[in-house]
C-alpha positions as CSV (number, residue, x, y, z in Angstrom):
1,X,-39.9,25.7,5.1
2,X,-39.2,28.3,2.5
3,X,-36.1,28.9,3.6
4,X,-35.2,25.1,4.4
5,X,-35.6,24.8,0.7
6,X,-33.3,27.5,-0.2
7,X,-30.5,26.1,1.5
8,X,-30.6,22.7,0.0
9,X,-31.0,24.1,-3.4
10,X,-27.6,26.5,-2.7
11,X,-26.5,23.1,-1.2
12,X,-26.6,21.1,-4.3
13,X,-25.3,24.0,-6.6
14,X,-21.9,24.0,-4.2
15,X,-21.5,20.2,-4.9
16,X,-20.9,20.0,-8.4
17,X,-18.8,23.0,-8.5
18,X,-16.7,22.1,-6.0
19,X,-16.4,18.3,-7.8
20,X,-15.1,20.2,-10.8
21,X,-12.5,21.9,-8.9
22,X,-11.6,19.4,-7.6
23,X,-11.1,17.6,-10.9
24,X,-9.6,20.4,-12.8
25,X,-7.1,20.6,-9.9
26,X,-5.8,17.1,-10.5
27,X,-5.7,17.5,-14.2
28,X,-3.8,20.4,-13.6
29,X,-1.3,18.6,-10.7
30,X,-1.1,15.3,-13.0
31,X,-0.4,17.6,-16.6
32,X,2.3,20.0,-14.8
33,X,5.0,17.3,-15.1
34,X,4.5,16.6,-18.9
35,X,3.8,20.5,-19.2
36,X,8.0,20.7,-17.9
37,X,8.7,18.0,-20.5
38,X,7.5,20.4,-23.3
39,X,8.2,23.5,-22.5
40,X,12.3,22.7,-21.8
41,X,12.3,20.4,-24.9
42,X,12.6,23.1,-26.7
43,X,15.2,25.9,-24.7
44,X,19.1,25.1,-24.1
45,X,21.1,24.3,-20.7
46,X,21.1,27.9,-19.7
47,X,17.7,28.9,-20.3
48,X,15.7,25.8,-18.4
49,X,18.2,26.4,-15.2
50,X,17.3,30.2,-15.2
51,X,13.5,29.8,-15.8
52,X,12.5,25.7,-16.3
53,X,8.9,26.9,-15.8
54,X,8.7,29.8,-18.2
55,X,8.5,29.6,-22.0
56,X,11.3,30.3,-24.0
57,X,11.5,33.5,-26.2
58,X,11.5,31.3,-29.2
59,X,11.4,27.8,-30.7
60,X,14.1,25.5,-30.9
61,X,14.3,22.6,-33.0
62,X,18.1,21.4,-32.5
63,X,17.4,19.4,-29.3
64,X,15.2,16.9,-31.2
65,X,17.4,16.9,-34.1
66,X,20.0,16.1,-32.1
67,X,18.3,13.8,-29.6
68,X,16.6,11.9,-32.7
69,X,20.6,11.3,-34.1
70,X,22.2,10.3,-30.5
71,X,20.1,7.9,-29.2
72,X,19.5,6.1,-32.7
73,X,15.7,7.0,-32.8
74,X,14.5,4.4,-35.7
75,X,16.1,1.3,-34.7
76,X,14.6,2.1,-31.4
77,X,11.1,3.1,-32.8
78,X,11.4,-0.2,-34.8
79,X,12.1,-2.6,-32.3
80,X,9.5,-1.7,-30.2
81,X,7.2,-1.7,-32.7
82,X,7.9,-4.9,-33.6
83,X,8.0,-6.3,-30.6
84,X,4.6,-4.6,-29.4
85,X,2.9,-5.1,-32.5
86,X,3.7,-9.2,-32.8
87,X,3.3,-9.4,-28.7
88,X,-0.3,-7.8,-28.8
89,X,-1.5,-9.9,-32.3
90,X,-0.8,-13.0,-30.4
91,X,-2.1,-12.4,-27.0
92,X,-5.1,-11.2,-28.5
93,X,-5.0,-14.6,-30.7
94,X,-4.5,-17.3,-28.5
95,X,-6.2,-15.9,-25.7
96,X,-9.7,-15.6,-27.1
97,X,-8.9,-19.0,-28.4
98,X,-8.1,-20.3,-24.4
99,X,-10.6,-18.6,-23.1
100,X,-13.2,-20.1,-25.5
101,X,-12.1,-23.4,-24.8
102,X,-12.5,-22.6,-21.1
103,X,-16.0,-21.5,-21.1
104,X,-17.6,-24.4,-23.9
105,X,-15.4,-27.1,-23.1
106,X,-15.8,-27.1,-19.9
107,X,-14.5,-30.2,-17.5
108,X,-12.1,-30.5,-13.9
109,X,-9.3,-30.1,-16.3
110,X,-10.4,-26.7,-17.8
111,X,-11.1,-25.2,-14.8
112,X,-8.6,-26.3,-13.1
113,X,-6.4,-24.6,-16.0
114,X,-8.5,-21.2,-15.9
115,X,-8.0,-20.8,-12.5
116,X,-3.9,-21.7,-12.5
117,X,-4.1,-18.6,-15.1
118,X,-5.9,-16.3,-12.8
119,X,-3.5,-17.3,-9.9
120,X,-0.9,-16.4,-11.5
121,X,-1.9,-13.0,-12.1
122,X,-1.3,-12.6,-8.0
123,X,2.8,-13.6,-8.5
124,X,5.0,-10.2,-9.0
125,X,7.0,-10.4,-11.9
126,X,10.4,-9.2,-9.6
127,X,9.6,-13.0,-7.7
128,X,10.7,-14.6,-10.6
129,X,13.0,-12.3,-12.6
130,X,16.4,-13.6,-11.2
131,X,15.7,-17.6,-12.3
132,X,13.9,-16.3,-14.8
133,X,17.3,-14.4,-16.5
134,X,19.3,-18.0,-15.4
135,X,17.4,-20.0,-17.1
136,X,17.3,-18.1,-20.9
137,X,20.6,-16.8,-20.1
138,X,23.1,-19.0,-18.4
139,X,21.3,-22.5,-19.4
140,X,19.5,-21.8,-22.6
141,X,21.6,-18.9,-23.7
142,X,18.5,-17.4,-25.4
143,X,18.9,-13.7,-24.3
144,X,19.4,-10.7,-26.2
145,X,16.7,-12.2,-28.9
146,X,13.1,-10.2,-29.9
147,X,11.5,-13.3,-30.6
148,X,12.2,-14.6,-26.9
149,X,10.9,-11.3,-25.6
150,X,7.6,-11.8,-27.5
151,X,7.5,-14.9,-26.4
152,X,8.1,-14.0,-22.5
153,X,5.1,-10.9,-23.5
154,X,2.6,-13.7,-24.4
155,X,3.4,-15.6,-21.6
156,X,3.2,-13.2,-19.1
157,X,0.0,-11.1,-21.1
158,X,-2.3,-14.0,-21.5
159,X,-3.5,-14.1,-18.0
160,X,-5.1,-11.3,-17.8
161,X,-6.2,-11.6,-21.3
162,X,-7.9,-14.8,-20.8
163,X,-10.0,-13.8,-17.9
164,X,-11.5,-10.7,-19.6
165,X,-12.2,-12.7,-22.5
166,X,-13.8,-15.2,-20.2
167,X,-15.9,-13.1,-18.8
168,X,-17.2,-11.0,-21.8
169,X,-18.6,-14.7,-24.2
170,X,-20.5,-15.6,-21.1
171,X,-22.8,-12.7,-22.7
172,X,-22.8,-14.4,-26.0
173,X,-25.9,-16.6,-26.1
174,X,-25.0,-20.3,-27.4
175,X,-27.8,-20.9,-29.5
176,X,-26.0,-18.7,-32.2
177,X,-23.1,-21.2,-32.5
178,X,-25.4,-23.6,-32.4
179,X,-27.1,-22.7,-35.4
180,X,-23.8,-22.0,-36.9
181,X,-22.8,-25.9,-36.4
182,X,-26.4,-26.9,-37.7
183,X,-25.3,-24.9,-40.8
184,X,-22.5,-26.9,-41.4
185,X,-19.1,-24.7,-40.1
186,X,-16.9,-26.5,-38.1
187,X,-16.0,-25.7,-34.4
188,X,-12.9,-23.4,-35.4
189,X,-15.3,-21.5,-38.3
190,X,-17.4,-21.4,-35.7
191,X,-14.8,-19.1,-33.1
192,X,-13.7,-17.0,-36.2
193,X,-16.7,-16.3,-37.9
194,X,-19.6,-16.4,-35.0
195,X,-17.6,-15.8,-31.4
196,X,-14.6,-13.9,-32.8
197,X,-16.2,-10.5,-34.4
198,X,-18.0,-10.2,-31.4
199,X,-15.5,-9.9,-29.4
200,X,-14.3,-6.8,-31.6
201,X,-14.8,-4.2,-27.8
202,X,-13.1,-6.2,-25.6
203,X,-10.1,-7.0,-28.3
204,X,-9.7,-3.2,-28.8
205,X,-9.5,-3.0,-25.1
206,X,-6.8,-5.6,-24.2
207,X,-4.9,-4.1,-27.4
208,X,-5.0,-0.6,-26.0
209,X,-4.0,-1.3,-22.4
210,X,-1.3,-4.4,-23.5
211,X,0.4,-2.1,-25.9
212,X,0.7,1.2,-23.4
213,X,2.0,-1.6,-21.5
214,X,5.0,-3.5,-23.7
215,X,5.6,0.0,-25.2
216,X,6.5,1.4,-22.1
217,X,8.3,-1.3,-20.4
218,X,11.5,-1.1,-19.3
219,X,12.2,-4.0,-16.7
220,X,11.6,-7.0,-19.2
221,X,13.4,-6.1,-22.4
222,X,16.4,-4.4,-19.7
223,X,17.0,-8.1,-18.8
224,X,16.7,-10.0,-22.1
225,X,17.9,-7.2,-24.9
226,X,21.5,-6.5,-24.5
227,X,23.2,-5.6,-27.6
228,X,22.6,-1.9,-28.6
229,X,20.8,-2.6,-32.0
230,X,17.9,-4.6,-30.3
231,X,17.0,-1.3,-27.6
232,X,13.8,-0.8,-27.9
233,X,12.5,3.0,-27.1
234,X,12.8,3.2,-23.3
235,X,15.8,1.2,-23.8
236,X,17.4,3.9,-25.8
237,X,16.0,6.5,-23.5
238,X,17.3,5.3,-20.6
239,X,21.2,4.9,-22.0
240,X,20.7,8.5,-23.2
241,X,19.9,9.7,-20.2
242,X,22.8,8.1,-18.6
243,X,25.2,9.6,-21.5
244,X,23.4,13.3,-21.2
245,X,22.2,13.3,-18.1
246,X,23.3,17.1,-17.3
247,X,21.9,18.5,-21.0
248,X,18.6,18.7,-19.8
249,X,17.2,20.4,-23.1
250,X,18.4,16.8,-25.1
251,X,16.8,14.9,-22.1
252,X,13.7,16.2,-22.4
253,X,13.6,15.8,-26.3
254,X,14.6,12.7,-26.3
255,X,11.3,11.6,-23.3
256,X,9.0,13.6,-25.9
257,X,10.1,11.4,-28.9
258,X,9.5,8.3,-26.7
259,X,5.8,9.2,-25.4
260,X,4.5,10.9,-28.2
261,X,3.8,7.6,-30.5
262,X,2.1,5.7,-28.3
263,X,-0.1,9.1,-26.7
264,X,-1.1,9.3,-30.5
265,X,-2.0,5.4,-30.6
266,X,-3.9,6.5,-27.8
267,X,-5.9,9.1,-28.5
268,X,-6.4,7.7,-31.9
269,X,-8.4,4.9,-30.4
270,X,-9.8,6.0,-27.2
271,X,-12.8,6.4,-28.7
272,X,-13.5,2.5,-29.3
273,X,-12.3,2.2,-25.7
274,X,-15.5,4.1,-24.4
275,X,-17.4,2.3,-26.9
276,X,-16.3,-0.7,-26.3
277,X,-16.7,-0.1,-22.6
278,X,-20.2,0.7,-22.9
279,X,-21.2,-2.6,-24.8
280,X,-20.0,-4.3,-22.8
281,X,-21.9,-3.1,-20.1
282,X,-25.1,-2.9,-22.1
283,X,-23.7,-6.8,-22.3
């Protein structure tokens, strides 16, 4: 029995450890690529084809300098921040707005208009690109336009949006609006000043994961931006690459100027992430 009991303690001592290895393995598999990015950012031509994987014997600045210059880093940087900044603001805005509607409102209609928006979460966004270019483009003639990128951001964000919203204010008891319309504030005081702060976890949320999102697109704004002064970041990145694909020191400068504003956004607020994570499942 003794020795029963020995076993299964050395038993549950191996599982955790070899849980930990296993994670520390994938951290290690998933950071090597970035771990590249760095380390050659900084050497020349020569040195990353005779040792990409070791560190150079000193510090180089020149590739960014250079990579900042060429691929017009602040009217890049600008345009997407723009367009990410207005895109989020709105989703965030009218979608906490529908999805209130949705849920206090409710009737055939509104349901039958909450569940046309979760559908069309299901439709790929390459089903509808082609007709979707024809129509702004050769009828409309809207491309190559920020606003009609924003637009095409909220359009295609708000699904997604909605539904989360949706389900987080069916944990926010009624009697509190209510009270708030016994008090004398109109339905719309109501949303802003009752529903609205409460909503502050999942709003963090949806703004973390739809920026990383827009930031990082390429498909979308690749279709509708055209002229060179409306490219956002990955825009310019990508036509960089294409004009120095075989200096690999510039390429790799140019993909750390591109990741490293929205991997500070992010770290910056993953903490109200978790939190907002975990009220909502205290929720």
């Amino acid at each position: 029995m003794r020795q029963f009991a020995v076993k299964e303690r050395k038993r549950r001592n191996i599982l955790p450890f070899l849980r930990h290895l296993l994670l520390y393995l994938l951290l290690v598999i998933y950071l090597f690529p970035f771990y590249l990015v760095v380390i050659n950012a900084f050497k020349d031509r020569r040195a990353i084809i005779s040792n990409p994987l070791g560190i150079g014997s000193a510090v180089k600045l020149i590739n960014f300098h250079q990579a900042f210059i060429k691929m017009n880093y602040w009217q890049g940087f600008w345009n997407s921040l723009v367009i990410t900044a207005l895109s989020v603001v709105l989703i965030a805005f009218f979608s906490s707005m529908t999805a209130y509607y949705f849920l206090r409102y409710k009737g055939k209609l509104s349901k039958f208009l909450f569940f046309l928006m979760v559908a069309s979460m299901l439709i790929p966004f390459q089903a509808i690109m082609i007709p979707l270019v024809r129509i702004y483009g050769s009828t409309l003639k809207l491309l190559d336009n920020k606003w009609i990128l924003i637009y095409m951001y909220l359009g295609f964000g708000s699904s997604l949006s909605v539904f989360v919203y949706h389900g987080f204010m069916k944990s926010i008891a009624v009697e509190l609006e209510e009270a708030a319309l016994v008090d004398g504030c109109t339905p719309v005081q109501t949303f802003f000043k009752i529903v609205f702060p409460l909503l502050r976890p999942t709003t963090i949320t949806l703004v973390v994961l739809n920026v990383l999102w827009i930031w990082n697109d390429f498909l979308l704004p690749s279709l509708v931006l055209i002229s060179r002064t409306n490219r956002t970041l990955p825009l310019s990145t990508f036509y960089f690459h294409g004009t120095y694909t075989s200096d690999y020191g510039l390429l790799m400068a140019g993909l750390l100027l591109t990741i490293i504003p929205v991997i500070a956004f992010f770290i910056l607020m993953q903490k109200h992430v978790i939190s907002g994570i975990l009220q909502g499942a205290i929720k």
